[in-house]
C-alpha positions as CSV (number, residue, x, y, z in Angstrom):
1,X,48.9,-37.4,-21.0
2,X,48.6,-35.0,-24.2
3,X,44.9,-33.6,-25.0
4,X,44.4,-32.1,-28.3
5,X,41.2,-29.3,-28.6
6,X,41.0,-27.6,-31.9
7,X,38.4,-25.6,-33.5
8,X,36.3,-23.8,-30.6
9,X,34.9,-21.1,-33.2
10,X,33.6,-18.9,-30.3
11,X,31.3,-21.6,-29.0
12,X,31.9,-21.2,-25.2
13,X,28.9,-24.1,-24.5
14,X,30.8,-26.6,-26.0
15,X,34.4,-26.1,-25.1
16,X,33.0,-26.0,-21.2
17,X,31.0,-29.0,-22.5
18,X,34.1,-31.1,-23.5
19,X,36.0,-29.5,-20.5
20,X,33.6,-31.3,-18.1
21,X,33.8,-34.2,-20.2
22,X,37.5,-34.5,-19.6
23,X,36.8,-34.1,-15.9
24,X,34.4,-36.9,-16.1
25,X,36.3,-39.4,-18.1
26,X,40.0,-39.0,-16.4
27,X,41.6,-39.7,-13.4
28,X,41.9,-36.2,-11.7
29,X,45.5,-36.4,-11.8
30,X,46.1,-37.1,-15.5
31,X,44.0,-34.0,-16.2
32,X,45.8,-31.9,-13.2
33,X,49.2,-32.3,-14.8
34,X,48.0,-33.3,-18.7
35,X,49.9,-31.3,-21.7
36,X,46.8,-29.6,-23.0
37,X,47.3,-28.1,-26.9
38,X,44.6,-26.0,-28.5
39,X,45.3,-25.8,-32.5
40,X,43.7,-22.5,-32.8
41,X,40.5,-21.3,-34.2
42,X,39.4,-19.7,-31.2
43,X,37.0,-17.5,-32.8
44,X,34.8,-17.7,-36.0
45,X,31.4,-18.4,-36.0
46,X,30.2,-18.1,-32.6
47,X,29.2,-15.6,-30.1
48,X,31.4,-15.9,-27.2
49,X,35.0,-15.2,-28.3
50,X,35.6,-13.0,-25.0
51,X,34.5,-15.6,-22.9
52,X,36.2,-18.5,-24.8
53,X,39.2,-16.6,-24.8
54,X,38.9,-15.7,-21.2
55,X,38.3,-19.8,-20.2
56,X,41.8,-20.2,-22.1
57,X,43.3,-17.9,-20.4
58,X,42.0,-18.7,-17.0
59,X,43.7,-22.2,-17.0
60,X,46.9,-22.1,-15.7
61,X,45.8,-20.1,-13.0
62,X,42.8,-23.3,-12.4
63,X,45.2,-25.9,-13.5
64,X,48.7,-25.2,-12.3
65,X,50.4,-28.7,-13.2
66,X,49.5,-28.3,-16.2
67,X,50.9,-27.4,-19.8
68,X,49.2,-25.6,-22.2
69,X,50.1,-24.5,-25.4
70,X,48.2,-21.9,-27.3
71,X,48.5,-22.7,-31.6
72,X,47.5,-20.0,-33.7
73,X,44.4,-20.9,-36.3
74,X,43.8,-19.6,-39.7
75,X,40.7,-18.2,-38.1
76,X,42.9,-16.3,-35.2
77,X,44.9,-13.9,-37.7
78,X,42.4,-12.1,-39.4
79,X,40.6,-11.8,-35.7
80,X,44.3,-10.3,-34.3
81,X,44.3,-8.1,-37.3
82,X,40.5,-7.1,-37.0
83,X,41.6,-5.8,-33.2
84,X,44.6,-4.2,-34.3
85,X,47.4,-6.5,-32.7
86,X,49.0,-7.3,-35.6
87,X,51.5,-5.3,-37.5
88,X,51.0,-4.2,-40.9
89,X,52.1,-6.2,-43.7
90,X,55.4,-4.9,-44.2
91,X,54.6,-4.1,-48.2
92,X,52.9,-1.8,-47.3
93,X,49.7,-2.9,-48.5
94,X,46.2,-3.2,-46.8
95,X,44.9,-6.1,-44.7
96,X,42.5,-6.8,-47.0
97,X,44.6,-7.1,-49.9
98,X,44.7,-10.7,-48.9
99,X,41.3,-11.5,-49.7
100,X,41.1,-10.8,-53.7
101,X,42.2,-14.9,-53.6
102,X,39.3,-16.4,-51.3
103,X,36.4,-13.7,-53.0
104,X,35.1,-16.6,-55.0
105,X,34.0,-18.1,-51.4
106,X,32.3,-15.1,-49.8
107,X,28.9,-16.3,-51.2
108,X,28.7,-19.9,-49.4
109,X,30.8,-19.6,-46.5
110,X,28.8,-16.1,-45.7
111,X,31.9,-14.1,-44.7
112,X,31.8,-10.8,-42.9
113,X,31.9,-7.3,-45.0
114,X,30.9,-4.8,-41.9
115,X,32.6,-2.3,-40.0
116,X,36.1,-3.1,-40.1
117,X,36.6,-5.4,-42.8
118,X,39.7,-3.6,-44.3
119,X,42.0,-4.6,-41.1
120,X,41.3,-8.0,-41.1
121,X,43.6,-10.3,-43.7
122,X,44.0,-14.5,-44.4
């Protein structure tokens, strides 16, 4: 069995939410040895990344048949940047370069300009 969960945006409610629903709706052993893919976007808009993040990671220590793969998001990089576990861009040039393109969208999609916005990058 493969189970696809994307977009989580730091909303820890909901991915325990659709975790239990899994439980609920299959056989135990599907889910016990299931290939389970997140496509990234752990973080974003909500305000549980740690504990999202630390759900993820707890699962192959809850579910150990199972396979998990761990995709990257668009919303991941900047947040790996933002903590400093990326590397620099090798040109040299700041993180925040990057954004000049997407400054038309700051406006409606109300994107962060606090503390730290020069490390992050899209």
């Amino acid at each position: 069995m493969v189970i696809c969960v994307g977009d989580v945006h730091g909303y820890i409610t909901k991915l325990e939410s659709l975790w239990s629903n899994l439980q609920a709706a299959l056989p135990a052993d599907a889910l016990a040895t299931a290939l389970v893919i997140f496509l990234g976007d752990y973080n974003d808009c909500g305000p549980h990344t740690r504990r999202v993040l630390n759900f993820l990671l707890a699962l192959p220590t809850r579910y150990l048949a199972q396979h998990h793969v761990f995709l990257c998001g668009n919303h991941d990089l900047p947040f790996t940047a933002f903590i400093g576990a990326l590397p620099p861009p090798p040109d040299g040039s700041p993180f925040s370069a990057t954004w000049d393109e997407y400054i038309h969208n700051e406006e409606h999609k109300g994107w962060f300009r606090g503390p730290g916005f020069e490390g992050m990058h899209v």
